[in-house]
N, C-alpha and C positions, 0 to 999 in steps of 0.2 A: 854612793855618797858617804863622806865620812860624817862621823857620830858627830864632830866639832861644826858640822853645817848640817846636822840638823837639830842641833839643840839651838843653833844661833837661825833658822828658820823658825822655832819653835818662839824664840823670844821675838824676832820681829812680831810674828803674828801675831805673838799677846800685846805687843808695845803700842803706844797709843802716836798715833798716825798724822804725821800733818804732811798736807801732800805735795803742798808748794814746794818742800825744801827736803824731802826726805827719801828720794830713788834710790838709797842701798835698798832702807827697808823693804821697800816693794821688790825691791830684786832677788835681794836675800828669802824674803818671804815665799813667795809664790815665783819665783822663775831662775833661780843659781840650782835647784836641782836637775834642771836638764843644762844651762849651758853652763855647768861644772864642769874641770876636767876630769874628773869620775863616774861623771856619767856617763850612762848606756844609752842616753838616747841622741848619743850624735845632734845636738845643737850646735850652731855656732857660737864660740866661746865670746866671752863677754870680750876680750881683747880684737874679735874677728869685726863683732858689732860698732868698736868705736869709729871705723870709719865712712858708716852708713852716716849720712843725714838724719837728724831725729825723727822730724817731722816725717821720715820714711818707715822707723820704727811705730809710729803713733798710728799710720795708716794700717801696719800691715796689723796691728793690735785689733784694731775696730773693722778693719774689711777685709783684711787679707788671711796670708796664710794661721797666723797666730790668732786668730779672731775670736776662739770659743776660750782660749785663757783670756785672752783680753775682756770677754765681756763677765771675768769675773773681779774685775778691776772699775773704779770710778774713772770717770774723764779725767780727774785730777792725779789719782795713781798712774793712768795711762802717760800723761805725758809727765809726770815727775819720774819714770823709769826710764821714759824715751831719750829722755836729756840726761840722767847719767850713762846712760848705754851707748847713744851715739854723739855726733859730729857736731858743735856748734854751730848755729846760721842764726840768719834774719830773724825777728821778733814775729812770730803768728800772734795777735794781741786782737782784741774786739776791738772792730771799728773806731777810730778816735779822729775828730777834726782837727781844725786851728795846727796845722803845718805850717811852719815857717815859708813863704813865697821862695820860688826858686831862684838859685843864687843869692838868698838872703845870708848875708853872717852877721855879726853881733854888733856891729857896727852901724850898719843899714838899719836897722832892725830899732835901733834908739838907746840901744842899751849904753852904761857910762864903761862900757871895755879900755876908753883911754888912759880911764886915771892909774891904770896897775894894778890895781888893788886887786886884793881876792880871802879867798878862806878853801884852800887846796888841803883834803884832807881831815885829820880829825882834829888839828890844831892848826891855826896859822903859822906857829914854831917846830924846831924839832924837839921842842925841851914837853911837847902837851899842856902848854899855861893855858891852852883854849881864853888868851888874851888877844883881843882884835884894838892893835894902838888906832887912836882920833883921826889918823888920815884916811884909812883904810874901809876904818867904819863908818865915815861918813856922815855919822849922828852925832850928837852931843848930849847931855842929861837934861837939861834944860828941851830938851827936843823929844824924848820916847813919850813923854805922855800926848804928842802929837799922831804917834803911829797908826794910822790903820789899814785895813786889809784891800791889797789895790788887786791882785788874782789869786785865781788857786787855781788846781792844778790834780787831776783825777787819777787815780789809779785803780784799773779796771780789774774786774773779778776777785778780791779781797780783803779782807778787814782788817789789815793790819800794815801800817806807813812804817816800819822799823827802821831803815837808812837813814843817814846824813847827807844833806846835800855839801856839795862839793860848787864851787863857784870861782871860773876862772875868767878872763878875759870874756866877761859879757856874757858866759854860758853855766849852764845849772846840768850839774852831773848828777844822775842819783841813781841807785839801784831799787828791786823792788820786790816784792814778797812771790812773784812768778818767776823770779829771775831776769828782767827784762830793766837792763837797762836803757834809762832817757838823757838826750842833751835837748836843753830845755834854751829858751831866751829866755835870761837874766828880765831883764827890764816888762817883754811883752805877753810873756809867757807860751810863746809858739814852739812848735816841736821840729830841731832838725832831725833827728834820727834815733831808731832804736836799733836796742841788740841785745838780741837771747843766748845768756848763760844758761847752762844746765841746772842751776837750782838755784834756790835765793840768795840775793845781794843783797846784805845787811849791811857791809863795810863801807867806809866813803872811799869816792873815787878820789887817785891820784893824777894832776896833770902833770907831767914833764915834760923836757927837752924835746924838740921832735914833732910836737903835736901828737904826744901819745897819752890814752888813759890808762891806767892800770886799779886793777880788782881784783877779788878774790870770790869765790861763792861757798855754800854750804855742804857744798862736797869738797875743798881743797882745789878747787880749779882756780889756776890763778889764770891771767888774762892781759893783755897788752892790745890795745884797739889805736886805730885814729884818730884822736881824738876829736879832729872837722868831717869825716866822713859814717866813724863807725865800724870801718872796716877790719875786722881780725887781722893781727899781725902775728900776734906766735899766745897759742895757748899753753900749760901746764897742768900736770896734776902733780899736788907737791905732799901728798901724804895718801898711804893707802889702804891704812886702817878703818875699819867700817864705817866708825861714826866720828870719822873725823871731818873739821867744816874751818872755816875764816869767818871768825866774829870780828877780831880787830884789823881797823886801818892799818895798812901796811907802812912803813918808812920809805922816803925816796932820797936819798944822800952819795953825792957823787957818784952817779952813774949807779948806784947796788939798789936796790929793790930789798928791804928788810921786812920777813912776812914771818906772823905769829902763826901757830899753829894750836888749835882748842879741836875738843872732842867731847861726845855726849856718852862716854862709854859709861860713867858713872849710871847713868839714867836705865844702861842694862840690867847694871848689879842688881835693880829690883828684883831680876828672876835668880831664884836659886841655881835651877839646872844652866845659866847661862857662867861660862870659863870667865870667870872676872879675876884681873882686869892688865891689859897690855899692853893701852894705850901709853905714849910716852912725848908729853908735850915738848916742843921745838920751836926753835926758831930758826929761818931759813934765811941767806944772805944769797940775791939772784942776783947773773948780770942784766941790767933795764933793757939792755939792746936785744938781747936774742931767749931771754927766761934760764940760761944754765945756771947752775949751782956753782955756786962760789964755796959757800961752808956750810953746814947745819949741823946746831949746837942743842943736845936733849936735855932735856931739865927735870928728866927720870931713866934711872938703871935701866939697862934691857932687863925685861920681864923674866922670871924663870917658873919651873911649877914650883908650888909652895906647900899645898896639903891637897885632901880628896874629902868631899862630905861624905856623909853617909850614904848616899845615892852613888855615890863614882863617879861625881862632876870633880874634873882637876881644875883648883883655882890659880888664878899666877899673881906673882906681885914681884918688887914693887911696881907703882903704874902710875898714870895722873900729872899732875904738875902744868896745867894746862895752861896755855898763855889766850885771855879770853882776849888780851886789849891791845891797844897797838903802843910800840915798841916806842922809847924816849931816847932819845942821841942827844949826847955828853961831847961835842965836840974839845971840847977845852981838855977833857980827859982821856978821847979815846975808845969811849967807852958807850954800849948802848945796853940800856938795862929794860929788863918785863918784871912784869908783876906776876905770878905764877898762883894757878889755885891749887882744891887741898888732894893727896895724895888719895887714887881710888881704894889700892888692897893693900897689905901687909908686905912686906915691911915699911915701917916708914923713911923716908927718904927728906934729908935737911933741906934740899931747893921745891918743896913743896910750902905752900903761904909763905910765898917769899919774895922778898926782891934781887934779882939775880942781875949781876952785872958782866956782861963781856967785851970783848976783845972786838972794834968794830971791822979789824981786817981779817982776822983768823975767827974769832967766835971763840977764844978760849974763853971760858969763866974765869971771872979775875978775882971775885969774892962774890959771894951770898949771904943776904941776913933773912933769919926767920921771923916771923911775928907769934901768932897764933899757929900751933900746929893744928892741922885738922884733918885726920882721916875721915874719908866718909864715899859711899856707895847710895845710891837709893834703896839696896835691901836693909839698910838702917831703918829708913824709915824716916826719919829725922831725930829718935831718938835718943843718937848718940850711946847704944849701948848694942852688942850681940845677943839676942834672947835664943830660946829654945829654935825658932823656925831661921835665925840669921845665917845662910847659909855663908853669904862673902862677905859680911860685915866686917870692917875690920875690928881687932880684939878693942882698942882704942879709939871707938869712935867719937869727933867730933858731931858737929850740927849743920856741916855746908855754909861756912862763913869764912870763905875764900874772897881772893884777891880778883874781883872784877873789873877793876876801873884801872885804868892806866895811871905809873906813878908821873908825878912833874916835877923838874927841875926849878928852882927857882932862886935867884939871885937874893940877896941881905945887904944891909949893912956891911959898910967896909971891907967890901970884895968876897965876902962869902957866899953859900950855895946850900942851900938845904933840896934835900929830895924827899919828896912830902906823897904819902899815899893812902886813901883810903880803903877799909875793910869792911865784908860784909859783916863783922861782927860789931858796927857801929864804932870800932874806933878809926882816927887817924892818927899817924905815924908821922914821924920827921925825922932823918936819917940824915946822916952825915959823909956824903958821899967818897971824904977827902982821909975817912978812918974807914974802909970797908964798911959802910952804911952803919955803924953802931949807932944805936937809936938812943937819941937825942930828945925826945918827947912822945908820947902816947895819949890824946886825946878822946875820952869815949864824951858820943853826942846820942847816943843811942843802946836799945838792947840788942838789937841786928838779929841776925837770922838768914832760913835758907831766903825769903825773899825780903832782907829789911839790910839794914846796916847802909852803908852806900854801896851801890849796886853798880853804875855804868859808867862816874866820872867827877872829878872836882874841877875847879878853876883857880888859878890867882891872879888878884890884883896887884902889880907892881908897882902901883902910886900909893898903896894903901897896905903894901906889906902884909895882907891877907889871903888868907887859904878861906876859898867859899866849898862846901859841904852842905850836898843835899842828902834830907834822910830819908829812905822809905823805908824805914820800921812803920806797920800799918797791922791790923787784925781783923779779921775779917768778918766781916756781916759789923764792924766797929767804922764807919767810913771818916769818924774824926779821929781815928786812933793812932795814927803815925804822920810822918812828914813833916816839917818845916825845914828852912836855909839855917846854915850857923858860919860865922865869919870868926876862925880861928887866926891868931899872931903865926905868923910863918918861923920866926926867931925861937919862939917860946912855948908854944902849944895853948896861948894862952885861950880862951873865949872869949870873943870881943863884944859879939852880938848873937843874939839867938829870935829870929822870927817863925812864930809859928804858923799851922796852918789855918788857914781862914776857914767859916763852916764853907763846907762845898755844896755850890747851889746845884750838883747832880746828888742828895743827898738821898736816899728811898728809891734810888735808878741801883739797877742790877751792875755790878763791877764797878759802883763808883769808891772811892779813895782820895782820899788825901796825900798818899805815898809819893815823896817825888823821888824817882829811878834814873831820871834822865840826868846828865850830863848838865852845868850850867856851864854859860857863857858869859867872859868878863868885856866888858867896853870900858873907856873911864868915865869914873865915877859912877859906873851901871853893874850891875848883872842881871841878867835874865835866865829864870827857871822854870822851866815845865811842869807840868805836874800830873800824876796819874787822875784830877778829878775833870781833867779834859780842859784847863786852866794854862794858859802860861802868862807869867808875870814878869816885871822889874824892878827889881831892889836898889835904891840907892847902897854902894857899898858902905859908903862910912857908919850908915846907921841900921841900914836894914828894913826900912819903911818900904812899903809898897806904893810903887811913883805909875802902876801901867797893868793893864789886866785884862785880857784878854779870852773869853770863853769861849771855845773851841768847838764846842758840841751844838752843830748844826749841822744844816745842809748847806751844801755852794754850788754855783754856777763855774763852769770849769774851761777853762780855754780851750782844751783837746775832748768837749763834750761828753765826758763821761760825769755821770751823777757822784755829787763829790757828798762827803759826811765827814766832821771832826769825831774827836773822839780822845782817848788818855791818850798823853803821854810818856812811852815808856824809854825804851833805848837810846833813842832821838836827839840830839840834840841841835840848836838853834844856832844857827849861820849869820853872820852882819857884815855883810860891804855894801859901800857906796850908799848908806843912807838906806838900805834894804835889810830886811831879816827874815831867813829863809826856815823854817820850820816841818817836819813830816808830822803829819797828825793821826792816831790809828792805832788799837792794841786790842788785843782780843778780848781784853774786860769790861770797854768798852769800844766796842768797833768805829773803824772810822778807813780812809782812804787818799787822805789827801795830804797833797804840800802847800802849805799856804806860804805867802808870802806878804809881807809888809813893806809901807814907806810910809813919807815922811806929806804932810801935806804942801 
């Protein structure tokens, strides 16, 4: 084995383990030293395994030949190895009821599939306004303080609902923290079918042309199914560096599939002895019909070595640039632009905290602007500085207050366009797409941080020429210490409105907060925001009053029988067609499993 697997062995083992979503680690950890190509012990190499069925690898872990390593693995390490090692299939899931009747589709079933309507994705647009216009939504403002909870909807063996649901034609797409995607009935909440990704599904599903769904998972698998059966049509793996994954919704735009590429290599640098860092964030243009690559465009240098510590770890840089969100298309220009986070090792590199724009048929980079530069590694620490024991820190470091949340395009006055984005460092931006993004306004609404500033999304209002920004600046064992909404002028950066957070009735509960991380959603004259205190609310936009409030932290009765719990909202954000709002409830601060769902009475 070479030195370079076992010091990246060395670091899985120490790294802290989530098992849902994490099959390098375990493989790298405890099992790439025999099926490496350098090893002596004649395993079947990792590339021989992908075409077993998993659930064949899970067997042979727990009963079979490989049993005595298997049983120094959890049930949860066991199959989060199995599924990146082999073959996608059918969903293995704890027993669940309430199946849709055979031959049921969405129509039968009751659901309103006629009107058209939907919320495909992580915006209803391609520009990310996460604006649902009054036909679509099916609600009115005069109407949400009517809303309340007609099912939910269970997710089996974990504590945390991270997806968005995805809503087309009468059906509820969503992923889920085992990997197991659901298509759901919209209206009754019955279950046509699942299907097991190799690791967890955080991004929303895309429907297209075809009856096809397309996703991505936490290992870089991207995915193409039926969207009425479920059936695999062509899978991928689009990156194959260790700790790379698909956090953000992908784009669907004539015929290309535009898919970001994010990685947790940062989260290595904590170890000294680990070679940080190599990662080089991307975005990839596929064909929707059969998964080939069209372009893919990096938003960091290839890596080179850079120095040796004192130990004779070689570190490399530059590295990083990760694209966490999903990707905004500029049709009028041509152009589709990511938000990029901050650069992992040295050197620094200018499309790091940045907005990056390209070329939507080749991918070239047409311009970039920077905001905040921010180097940063977890062997920082957070403190932004290299001490005595900083092995890969960069010499410059930042504080982890990158570019999380996708930017949006949004329309002005008098045929103009601003491209508006927020940072984790509590501010937001407004760029000028039509001068190479020179920023046009900078709004701080917050002190931000690794886990504050805006984290996972904004919205705008197009009747009210407002940019909505949620904060989750919060401190901790402080649960009234951070979060509230702010309605910033889209033209100006001006402050229109600023509501704060209400005391949170989980206040003296373990992980509760006030911090909102989620994503809002605009309707007119509405938005609605989640909140990490297990809370989601709606805001009149023009003023920012809270018009609806709904407290999440309970138990429910589940259509597919599984024991349902709310809990924070973090990632998540809130779906509206057809008079319905579709929500995933569940974070590990406070746990929770469920997708709730709303109407109107």
């Amino acid at each position: 084995m070479t030195i370079f697997a076992k010091l990246s062995i060395l670091v899985f083992a120490l790294a802290p383990f989530s098992a849902a979503q994490e099959g390098t680690r375990v493989f790298i950890a405890h099992c790439q030293q025999c099926h490496d190509q350098n090893s002596d012990a004649h395993a079947p190499l990792k590339e021989a395994l992908a075409s077993r069925p998993w659930e064949q690898i899970v067997k042979a872990l727990e009963t079979g030949a490989m049993r005595a390593q298997g049983a120094q693995l959890s049930p949860e390490e066991r199959r989060a190895v199995a599924r990146y090692l082999g073959k996608a299939g059918p969903a293995v899931v704890t027993p669940m009821t309430g199946n849709c009747a055979a031959g049921a589709n969405s129509s039968s079933t009751g659901s309103r599939a006629s009107s058209g309507s939907s919320w495909n994705g992580w915006s209803p647009d391609e520009r990310n306004t996460r604006f649902q216009p009054a036909k679509a939504a099916g609600m009115t403002a005069d109407q949400v303080p009517s809303l309340k909870l007609k099912w939910a909807f269970g997710f089996p063996d974990t504590v945390t609902a991270y997806g968005q649901p995805t809503v087309v034609e009468g059906r509820v797409y969503n992923g889920s923290n085992d990997g197991t995607v659901y298509a759901i009935d919209a209206h009754s909440g019955c279950l046509y079918w699942t299907f097991q990704a190799k690791a967890m599904v955080r991004d929303a599903v895309i429907v297209g042309p075809g009856s096809r769904a397309y996703f991505g998972d936490l290992e870089s698998n991207f995915y193409a199914l039926d969207a009425a059966t479920g059936k695999l049509i062509w899978q991928k793996k689009l990156d194959d560096q260790a700790f790379t994954r698909i956090t953000g919704t992908a784009k669907l735009q004539d015929g290309r599939l535009y898919v970001p590429i994010a990685s947790q290599e940062e989260n290595a640098g904590a170890n000294p002895f680990y070679s940080c860092c190599t990662f080089r964030g991307n975005l990839i243009a596929l064909n929707a019909s059969d998964g080939s690559q069209i372009w893919r465009t990096y938003t960091s240098p290839e890596a080179k070595p850079t120095w040796k510590s004192p130990s004779g770890v070689q570190y490399y840089g530059p590295s990083g640039a990760t694209i966490w969100s999903s990707p905004t298309i500029d049709l009028k220009r041509g152009l589709v632009y990511v938000a990029t986070g901050n650069g992992y090792s040295d050197p620094e590199i200018k499309t790091a905290d940045a907005l990056v724009a390209m070329d939507l048929k080749t991918g070239a980079i047409r311009w970039s602007q920077q905001a905040n530069p921010d180097m940063f590694n977890w062997d920082c620490g957070g403190t932004g500085a290299r001490g005595p024991q900083k092995g890969n820190c960069p010499e410059e470091a930042g504080t982890d207050v990158d570019f999380g949340a996708s930017p949006i395009l949004v329309d002005l006055d008098g045929g103009r366009q601003m491209l508006v984005a927020g940072q984790k460092s509590g501010v937001v931006w407004g760029f000028d797409p039509d001068k190479n993004g020179k920023v046009v306004w900078q709004t701080r609404i917050g002190k931000g941080g690794p886990g504050g500033g805006i984290q996972w999304g904004i919205a705008y209002s197009p009747d009210a020429k407002l940019v909505i920004a949620p904060l989750a600046d919060a401190v901790r064992g402080e649960p009234t210490s951070g979060g509230g909404l702010f309605a910033i002028d889209a033209a100006t950066g001006k402050l229109m409105w600023h509501t704060g957070p209400p005391t949170p009735s989980c206040a003296g509960k373990q992980g509760c907060s006030t911090a909102q991380r989620s994503p809002p959603t605009v309707i007119p004259g509405v938005v609605f925001s989640p909140s990490m205190d297990g809370h989601i609310r709606a805001f009149a936009v023009e003023t920012g009053k809270i018009i609806w409030d709904f407290d999440a932290v309970r138990e429910y009765k589940t259509t597919n029988g599984i024991p349902g719990r709310g809990g924070s909202f973090s990632s998540t954000g809130p779906v509206v067609v057809d008079g319905m709002l579709y929500v995933n409830s569940g974070y590990s601060s406070m746990p929770g499993n469920v997708l709730l769902v709303f109407g109107l009475e």
